[in-house]
C-alpha positions in Angstrom: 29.7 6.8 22.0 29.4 6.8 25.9 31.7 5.7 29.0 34.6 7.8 27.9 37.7 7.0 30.8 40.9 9.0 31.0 43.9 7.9 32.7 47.3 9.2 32.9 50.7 8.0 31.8 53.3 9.3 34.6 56.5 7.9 32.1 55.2 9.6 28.7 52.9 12.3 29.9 50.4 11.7 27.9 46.4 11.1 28.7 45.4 8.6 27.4 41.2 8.5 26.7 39.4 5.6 25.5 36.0 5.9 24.1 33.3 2.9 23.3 31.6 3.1 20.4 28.8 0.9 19.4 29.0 0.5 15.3 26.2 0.3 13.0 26.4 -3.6 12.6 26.2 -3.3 16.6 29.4 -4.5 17.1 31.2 -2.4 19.6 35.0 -1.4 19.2 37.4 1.4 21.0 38.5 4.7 19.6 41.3 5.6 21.5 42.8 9.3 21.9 45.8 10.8 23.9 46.4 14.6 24.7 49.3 17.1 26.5 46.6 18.2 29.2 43.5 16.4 30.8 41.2 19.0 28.6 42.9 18.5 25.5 42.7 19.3 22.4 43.3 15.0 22.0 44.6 13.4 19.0 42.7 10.3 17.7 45.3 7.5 17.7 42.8 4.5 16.9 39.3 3.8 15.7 37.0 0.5 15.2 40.0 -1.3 17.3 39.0 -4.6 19.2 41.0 -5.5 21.4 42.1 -9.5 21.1 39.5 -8.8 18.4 37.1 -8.9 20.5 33.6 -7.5 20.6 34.4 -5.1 23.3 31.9 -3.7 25.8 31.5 -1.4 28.7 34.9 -1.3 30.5 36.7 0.3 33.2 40.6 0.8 33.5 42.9 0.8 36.6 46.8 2.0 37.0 48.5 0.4 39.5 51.2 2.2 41.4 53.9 1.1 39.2 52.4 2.7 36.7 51.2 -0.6 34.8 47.9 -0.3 33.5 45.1 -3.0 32.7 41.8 -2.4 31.0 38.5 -4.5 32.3 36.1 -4.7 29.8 32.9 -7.2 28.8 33.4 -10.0 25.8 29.9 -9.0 24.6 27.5 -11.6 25.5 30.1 -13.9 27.1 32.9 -13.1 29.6 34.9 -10.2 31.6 38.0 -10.1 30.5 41.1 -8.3 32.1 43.8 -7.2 30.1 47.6 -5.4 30.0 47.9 -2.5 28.2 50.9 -1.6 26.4 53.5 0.5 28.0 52.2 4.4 26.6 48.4 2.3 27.5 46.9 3.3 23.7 46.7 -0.7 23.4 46.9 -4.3 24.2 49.4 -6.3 24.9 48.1 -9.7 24.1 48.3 -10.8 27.9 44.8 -11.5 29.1 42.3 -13.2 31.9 38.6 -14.6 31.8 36.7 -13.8 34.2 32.3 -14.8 35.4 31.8 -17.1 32.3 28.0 -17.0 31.8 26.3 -18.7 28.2 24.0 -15.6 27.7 22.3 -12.5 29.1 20.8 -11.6 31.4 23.4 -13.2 33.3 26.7 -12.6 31.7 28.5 -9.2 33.6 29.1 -6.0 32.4 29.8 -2.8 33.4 32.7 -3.6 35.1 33.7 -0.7 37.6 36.5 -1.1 39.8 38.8 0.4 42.9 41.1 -1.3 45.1 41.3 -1.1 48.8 43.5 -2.4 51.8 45.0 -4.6 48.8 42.3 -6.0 47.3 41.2 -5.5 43.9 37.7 -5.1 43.3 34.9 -5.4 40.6 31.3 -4.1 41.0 29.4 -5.4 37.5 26.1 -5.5 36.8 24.1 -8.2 34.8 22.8 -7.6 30.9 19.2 -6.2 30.4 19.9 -3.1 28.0 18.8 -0.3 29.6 16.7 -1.9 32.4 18.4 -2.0 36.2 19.2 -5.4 37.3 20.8 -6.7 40.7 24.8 -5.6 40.8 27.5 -8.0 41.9 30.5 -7.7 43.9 33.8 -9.5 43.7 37.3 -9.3 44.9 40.9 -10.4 44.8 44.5 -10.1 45.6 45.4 -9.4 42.0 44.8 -7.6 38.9 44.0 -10.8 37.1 42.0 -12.6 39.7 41.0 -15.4 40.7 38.2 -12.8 41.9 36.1 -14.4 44.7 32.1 -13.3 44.1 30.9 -11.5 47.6 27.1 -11.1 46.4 24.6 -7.6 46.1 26.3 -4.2 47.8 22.7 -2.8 47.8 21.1 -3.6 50.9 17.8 -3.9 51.3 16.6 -3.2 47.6 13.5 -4.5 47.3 13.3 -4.0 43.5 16.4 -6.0 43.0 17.3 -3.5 40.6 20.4 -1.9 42.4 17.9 1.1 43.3 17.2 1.6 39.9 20.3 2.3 38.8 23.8 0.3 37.1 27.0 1.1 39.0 29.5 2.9 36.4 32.3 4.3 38.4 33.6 4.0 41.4 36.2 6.5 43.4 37.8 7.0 46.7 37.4 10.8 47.8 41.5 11.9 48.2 40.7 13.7 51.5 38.7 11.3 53.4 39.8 8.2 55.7 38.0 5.5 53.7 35.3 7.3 51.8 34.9 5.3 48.6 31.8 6.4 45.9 29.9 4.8 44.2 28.5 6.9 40.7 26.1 4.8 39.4 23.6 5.8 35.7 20.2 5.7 36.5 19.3 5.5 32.6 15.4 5.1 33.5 14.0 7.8 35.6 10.5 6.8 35.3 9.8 4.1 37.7 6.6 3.1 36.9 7.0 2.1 33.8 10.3 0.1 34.5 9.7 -3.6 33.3 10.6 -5.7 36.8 13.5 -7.5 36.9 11.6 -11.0 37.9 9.8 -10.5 34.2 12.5 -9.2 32.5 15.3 -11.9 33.2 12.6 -14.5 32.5 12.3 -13.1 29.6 16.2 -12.8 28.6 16.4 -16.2 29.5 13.5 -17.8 27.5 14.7 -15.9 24.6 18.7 -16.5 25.0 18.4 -20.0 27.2 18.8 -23.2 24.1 17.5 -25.7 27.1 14.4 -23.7 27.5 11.2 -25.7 26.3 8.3 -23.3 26.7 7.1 -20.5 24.4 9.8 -18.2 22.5 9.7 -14.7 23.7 9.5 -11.8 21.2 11.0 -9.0 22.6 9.7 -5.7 21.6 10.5 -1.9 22.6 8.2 -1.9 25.6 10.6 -5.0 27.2 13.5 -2.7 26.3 12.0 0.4 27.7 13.8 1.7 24.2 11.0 4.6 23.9 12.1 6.1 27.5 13.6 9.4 27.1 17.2 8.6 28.1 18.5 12.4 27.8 16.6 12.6 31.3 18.9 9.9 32.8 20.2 11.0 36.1 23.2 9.7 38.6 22.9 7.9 41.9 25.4 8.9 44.1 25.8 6.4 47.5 29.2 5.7 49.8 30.1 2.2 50.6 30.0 0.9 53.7 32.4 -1.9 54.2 31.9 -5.3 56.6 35.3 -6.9 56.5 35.7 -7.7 52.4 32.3 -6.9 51.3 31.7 -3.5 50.1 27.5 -2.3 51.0 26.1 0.8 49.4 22.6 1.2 51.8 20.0 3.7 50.5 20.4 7.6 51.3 17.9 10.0 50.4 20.8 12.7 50.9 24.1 12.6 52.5 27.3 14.9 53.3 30.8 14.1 52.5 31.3 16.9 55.7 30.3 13.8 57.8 33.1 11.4 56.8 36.2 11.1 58.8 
């Protein structure tokens, strides 16, 4: 189970949590639960649900101030799809969008984490390497359902092209501050030197996943998936954004105050 999100239903009262679950046969479906109070106790009101039966991935959800709700979430291995929820949001409605169509990792987008701002809608995803960091990606647009306009890499001069070791998850403005939007982001590998680069490690994605690709078939093992790293020691990243006009920057900080923001 991980990325558990809980949003609230203003007309029906109700939070509304959804979990993802990743199943035995690896497929990955929602269990989705609603509750009286943000601390529960919750009610389970779905399990192994997939949604447009879909393989459904990591995922974010947004409420818009109508009270409409839409849930952003990766077609594993394939597409990002955005997608209404029902009214009391403990489903789908059937009415969906595509979104950064790519044939196979590492380049198809996940990890879709989004906020809106000065009425654009935006989408910071990261690309597919497991648990490995990989270069994020932002993108924008007027509406919920796009077309969302690819801005390029927030995270300014990274020379490790690995979104400072770390893969964006959340994203928040602060309710007391001007235009203080954060960024939480997992940093699932906390050992840096043994991190497999991302030049070797999408060259390895695509040898094995690319169908055009001529030269020796890689053989990924649990070294190329750092799958032997002790993930229970996985720390956050925690960085503001710094805006240019539409593109949203998040620029290295050793430390930082929220004191210091208008």
């Amino acid at each position: 189970m991980d990325r558990p999100h809980i949003i609230f239903n203003k007309n029906t009262g109700k939070y509304i949590c959804f979990l993802k679950i990743m199943e035995k046969d690896s497929t990955q479906t929602l269990t989705i639960m609603s509750a009286d109070r943000l601390l529960g106790p919750y009610t389970m009101i779905t399990t192994k649900y997939r949604p447009l039966n879909m393989s459904a991935g990591d995922f974010d959800l947004a409420v818009a101030r109508d009270g409409k709700a839409y849930y952003y979430f990766e077609r594993v291995h394939s597409e990002l799809i955005c997608a209404d929820l029902t009214a009391d949001y403990t489903g789908v409605t059937g009415y969906y969008s595509t979104h950064f169509p790519n044939l196979y990792p590492p380049y198809v987008r996940e990890a879709p984490a989004y906020f809106t701002r000065k009425n654009l809608h935006y989408l910071v995803t990261s690309g597919t390497t497991s648990y490995n960091p990989n270069p994020s990606e932002v993108a924008c647009s007027r509406t919920f359902h796009g077309p969302f306009e690819i801005l390029g890499n927030p995270h300014v001069n990274d020379p490790t092209n690995t979104s400072f070791c770390s893969q964006v998850s959340s994203i928040f403005k602060h309710p007391k501050k001007k235009d203080l939007y954060i960024a939480l982001a997992d940093r699932w590998i906390t050992d840096e030197e043994g991190m497999v680069t991302y030049d070797i490690l999408s060259d390895a994605y695509d040898r094995y996943f690319n169908p055009d690709r001529q030269d020796e078939p890689v053989t990924f093992t649990a070294s190329t998936f750092n799958v032997n790293e002790n993930t229970h020691k996985a720390d956050y990243v925690w960085l503001p954004f710094r805006f240019d006009g539409k593109m949203a920057y998040l620029d290295w900080k050793d430390e930082w105050r929220i004191e210091d923001y208008d």
